[in-house]
C-alpha positions as CSV (number, residue, x, y, z in Angstrom):
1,X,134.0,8.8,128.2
2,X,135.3,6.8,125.7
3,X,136.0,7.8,122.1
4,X,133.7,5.5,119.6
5,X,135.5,4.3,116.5
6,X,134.3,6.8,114.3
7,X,135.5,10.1,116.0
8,X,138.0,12.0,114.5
9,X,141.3,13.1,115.5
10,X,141.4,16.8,117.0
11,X,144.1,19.4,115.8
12,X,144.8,22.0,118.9
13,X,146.4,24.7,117.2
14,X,145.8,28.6,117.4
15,X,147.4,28.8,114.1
16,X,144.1,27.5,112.6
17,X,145.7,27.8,108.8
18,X,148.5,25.7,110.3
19,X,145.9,23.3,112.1
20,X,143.6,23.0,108.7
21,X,147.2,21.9,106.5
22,X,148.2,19.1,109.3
23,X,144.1,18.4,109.7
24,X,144.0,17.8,105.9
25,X,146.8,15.5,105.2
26,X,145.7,13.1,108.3
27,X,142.2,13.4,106.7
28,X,144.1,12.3,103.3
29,X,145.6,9.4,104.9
30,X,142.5,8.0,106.7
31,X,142.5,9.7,109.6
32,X,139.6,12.5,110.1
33,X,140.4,15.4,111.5
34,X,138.8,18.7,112.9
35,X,140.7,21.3,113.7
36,X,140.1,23.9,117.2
37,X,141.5,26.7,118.2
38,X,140.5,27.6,122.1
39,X,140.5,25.3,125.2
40,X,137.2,26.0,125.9
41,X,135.5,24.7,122.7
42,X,137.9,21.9,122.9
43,X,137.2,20.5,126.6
44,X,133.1,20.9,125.6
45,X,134.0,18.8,122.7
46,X,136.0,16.3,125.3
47,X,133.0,16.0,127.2
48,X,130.1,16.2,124.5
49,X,131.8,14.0,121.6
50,X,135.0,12.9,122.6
51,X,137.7,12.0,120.0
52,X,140.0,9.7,119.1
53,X,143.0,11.8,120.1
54,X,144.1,15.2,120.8
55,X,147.4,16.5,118.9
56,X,148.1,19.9,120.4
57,X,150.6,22.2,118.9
58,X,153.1,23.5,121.6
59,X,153.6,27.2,119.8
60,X,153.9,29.4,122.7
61,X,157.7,30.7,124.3
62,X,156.5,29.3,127.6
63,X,155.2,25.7,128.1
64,X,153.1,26.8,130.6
65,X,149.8,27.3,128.4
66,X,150.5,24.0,126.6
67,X,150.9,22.3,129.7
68,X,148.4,23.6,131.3
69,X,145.7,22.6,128.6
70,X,147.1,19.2,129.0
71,X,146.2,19.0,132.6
72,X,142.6,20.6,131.7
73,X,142.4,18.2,128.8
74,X,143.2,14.9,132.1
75,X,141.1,16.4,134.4
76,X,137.9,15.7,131.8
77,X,138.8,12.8,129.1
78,X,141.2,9.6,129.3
79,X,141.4,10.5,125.5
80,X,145.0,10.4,124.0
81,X,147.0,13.5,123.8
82,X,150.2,14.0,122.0
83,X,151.9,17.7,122.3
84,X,153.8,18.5,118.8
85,X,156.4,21.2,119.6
86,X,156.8,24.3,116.5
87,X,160.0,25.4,118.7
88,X,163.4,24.1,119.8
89,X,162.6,22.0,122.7
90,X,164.5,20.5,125.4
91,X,164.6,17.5,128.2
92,X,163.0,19.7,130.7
93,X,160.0,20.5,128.1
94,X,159.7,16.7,126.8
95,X,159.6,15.2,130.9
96,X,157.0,18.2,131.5
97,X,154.8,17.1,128.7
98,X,154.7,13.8,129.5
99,X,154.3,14.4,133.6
100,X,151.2,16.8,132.5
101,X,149.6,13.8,131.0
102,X,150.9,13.6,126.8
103,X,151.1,10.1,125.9
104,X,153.7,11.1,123.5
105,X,156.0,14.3,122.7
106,X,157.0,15.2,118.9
107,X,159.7,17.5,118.4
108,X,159.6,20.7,116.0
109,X,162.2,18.8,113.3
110,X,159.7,15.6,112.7
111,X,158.3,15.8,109.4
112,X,154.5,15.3,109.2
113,X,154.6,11.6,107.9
114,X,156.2,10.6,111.0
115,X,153.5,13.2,112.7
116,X,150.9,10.7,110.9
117,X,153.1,7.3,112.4
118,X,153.2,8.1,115.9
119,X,149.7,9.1,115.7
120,X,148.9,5.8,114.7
121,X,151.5,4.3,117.0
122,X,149.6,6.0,120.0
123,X,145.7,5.1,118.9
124,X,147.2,1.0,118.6
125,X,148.4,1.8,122.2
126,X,145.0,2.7,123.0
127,X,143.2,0.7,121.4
128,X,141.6,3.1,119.2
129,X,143.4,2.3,115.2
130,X,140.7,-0.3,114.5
131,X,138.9,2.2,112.1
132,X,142.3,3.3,110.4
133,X,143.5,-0.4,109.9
134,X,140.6,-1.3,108.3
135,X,140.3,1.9,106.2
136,X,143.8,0.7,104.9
137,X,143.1,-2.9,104.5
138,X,139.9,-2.2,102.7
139,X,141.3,0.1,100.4
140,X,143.8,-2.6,99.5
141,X,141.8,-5.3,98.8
142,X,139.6,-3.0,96.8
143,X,142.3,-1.8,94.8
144,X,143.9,-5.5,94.2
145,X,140.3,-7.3,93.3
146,X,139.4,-4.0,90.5
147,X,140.0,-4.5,86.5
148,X,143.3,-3.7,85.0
149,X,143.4,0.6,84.4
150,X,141.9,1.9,81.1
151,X,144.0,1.5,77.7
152,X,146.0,4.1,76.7
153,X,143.7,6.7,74.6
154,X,143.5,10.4,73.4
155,X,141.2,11.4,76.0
156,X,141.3,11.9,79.9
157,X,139.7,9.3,81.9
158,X,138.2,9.8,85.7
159,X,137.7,6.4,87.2
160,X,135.5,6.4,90.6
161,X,136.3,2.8,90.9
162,X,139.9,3.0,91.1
163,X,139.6,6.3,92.4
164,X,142.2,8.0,89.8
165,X,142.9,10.2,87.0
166,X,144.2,9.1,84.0
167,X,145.9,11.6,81.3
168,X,145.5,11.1,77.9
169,X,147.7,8.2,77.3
170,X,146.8,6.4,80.3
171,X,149.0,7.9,83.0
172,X,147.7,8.2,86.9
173,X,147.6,11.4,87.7
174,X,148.2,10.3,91.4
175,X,145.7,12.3,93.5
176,X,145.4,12.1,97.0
177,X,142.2,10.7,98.4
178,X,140.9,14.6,99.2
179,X,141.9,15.8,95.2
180,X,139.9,13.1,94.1
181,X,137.1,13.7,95.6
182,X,136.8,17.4,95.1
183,X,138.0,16.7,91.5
184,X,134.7,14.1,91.3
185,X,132.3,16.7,92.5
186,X,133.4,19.8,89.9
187,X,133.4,17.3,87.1
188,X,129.7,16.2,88.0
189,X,129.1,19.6,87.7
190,X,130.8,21.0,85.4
191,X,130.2,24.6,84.0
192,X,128.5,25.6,87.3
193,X,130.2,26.6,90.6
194,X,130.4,24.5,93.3
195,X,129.8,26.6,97.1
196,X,132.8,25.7,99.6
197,X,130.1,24.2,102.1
198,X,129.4,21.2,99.6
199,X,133.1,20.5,98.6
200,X,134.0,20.4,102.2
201,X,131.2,18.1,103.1
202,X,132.3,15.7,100.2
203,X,136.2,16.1,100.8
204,X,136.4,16.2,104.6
205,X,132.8,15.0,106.1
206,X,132.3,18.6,108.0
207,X,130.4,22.0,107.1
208,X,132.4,24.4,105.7
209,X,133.5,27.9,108.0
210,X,134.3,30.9,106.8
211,X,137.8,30.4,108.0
212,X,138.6,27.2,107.3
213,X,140.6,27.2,104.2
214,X,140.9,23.4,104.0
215,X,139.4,23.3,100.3
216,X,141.1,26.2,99.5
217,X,144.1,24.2,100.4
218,X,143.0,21.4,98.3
219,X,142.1,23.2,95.3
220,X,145.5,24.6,95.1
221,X,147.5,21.3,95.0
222,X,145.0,20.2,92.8
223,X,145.5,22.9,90.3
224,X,149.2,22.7,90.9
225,X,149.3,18.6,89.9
226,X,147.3,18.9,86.9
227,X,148.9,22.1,85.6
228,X,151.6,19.3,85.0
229,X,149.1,17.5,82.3
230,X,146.5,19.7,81.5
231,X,147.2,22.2,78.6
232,X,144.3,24.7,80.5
233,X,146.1,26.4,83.0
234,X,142.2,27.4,84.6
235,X,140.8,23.6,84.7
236,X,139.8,24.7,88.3
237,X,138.7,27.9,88.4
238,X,137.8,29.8,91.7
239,X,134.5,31.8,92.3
240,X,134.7,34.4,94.1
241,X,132.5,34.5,97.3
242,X,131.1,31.0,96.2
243,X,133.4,28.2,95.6
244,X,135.2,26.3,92.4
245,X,134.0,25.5,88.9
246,X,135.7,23.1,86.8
247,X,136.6,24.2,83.3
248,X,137.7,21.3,81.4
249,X,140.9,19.8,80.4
């Protein structure tokens, strides 16, 4: 089967904390990602809604289990796979991985940006990056056709069209695409909780889990960048058992 344009990218990790932070910042940067933890679910998904590509986290102290999900993942899907190793790895490990069937091996010392530009490097290969290269073009020509940002004034300014948060004075807050859109929602409804299920539907396009701490992950950043500019140390506020309210600045 062949992955349609619109699939997102799956993160293979048992560490599903670890999988939700790496599955968050592709998200950020235009790639959507979900995040699964056992091969089972992940070769039902292969079959039922396959993604774009597989990045599976090689975490174990023997490559056989990674390896071995690798040749699972072949006998079912064409899809791209790319193994990302968490420990010190050698030549042995790398020609495994790729005779198994990766279309590309990461070492444990690559930073996630470069994480993000081999996954893009392997979905050109593919011929699966349409969606992402539009996503970026789009958002350029967007941002280079809007108005001039707001003049400098006393109060805080969210702008949906520009997609940015400006302090009092007129300074971008620079939010990441996922801040901003969790910052939208709380403002809409400010004064009244916001349940997890709804943030994550607006922030990452998938239901909320009880343990997917995605927003959670989120919110903090977010609380963290505007503590910088915001005199109200609570302007997001968690609820406990619900969600996030948004306070004011």
């Amino acid at each position: 089967m062949t992955p349609t344009v619109g699939s997102p990218i799956i993160v293979f990790d048992s560490d599903i904390a670890g999988g939700e932070r790496v599955a968050d910042y592709l998200a950020e940067n235009g790639l959507p990602a979900d995040v699964c933890g056992g091969t089972d679910p992940l070769l039902r998904r292969l079959q039922q809604q396959p993604p774009r590509l597989v990045l599976l986290h090689w975490g174990e102290t023997t490559p056989t289990p990674a390896l071995e999900t690798v040749r699972q993942v072949r006998d079912v899907s064409d899809v791209p796979c790319i193994l990302r190793a968490r420990q010190p790895d050698s030549v042995t490990d790398r020609v495994a991985a790729l005779e198994s069937g990766a279309d590309d091996w990461i070492p444990v010392e690559v930073t996630i940006r470069e994480v993000l530009a081999r996954i893009r490097a392997v979905l050109r290969r593919a011929g699966h990056d349409t969606a992402a290269a539009r996503y970026d073009e789009a958002l350029a020509q967007r941002r280079s056709s809007l108005p001039l940002p707001p003049a400098a004034t006393r109060h805080w300014r969210l702008s949906p069209e520009r997609r940015e948060l400006y302090a009092p004075g007129g300074t971008p807050c620079g939010l990441t695409s996922a801040e901003f859109d969790m910052l939208h929602v709380l403002v809409q409804q400010r004064g009244a909780p916001v349940p997890r299920d709804t943030l994550s539907v607006a922030v990452f396009r998938r239901p909320w889990y009880p343990q997917d701490r995605g927003i959670d992950n989120v919110a903090a950043r977010l609380r963290k960048k505007l503590a910088t500019w915001s005199r109200n140390p609570q302007v997001i506020k968690p609820v406990r058992g619900i969600g996030y309210v948004f306070t004011g600045f």
